[in-house]
N, C-alpha and C positions, 0 to 999 in steps of 0.2 A: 703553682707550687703551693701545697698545704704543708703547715708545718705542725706537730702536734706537740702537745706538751704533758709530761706523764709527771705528775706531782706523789713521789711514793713517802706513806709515811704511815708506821706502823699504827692499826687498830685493835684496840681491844674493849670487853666488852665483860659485862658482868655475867657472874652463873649466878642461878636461881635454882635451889634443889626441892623440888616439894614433893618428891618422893626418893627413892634409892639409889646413893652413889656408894658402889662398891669398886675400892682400890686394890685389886687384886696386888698376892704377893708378884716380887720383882719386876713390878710394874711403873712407871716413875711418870709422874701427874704434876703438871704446871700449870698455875690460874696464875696470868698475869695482872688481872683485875680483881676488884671485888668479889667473893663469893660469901654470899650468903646461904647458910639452911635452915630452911622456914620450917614453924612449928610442926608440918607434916614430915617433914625431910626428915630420910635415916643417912646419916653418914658414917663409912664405916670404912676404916684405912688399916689395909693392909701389907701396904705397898710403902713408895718413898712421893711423898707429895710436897709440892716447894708451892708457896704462895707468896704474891709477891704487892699485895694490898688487904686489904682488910679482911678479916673473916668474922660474919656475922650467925653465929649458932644460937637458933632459936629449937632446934629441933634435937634430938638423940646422934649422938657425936660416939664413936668404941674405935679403939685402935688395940689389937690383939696383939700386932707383932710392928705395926707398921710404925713409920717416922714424919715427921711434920715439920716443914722448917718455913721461917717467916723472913722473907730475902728484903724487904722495905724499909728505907732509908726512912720514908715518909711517918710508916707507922713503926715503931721498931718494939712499942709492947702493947699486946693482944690479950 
């Protein structure tokens, strides 16, 4: 008899942008981790993006239309 044992437990993981993230309209984008954009990185939201840890913008940041909201208990100003 084998018995197996499944340990589930949610992972997550940082984004790294060092070049172009574009958030298309009516598009709706969730980092549950840390996102950083590094001095190359263009970000650019046109969409609805929820982050729910840190955002670290070192690089060109434009929101035309879009919306940005910061869900963390942990960090709550950005």
């Amino acid at each position: 008899m084998c018995l197996f044992f499944v340990c589930v437990s949610p992972l997550f993981s940082q984004i790294v942008n060092e070049g172009i993230i574009k958030i298309m309209p009516s598009t709706f984008v969730y980092f549950g981790d840390e996102y950083t954009n590094k001095n190359s990185g263009i970000h650019n939201n046109e969409g609805d993006l929820n982050l729910n840890s840190n955002f670290i913008n070192n690089g060109l940041t434009t929101a035309a239309a879009g919306i940005t909201r910061f869900n963390s208990a942990i960090n709550s100003i950005q």
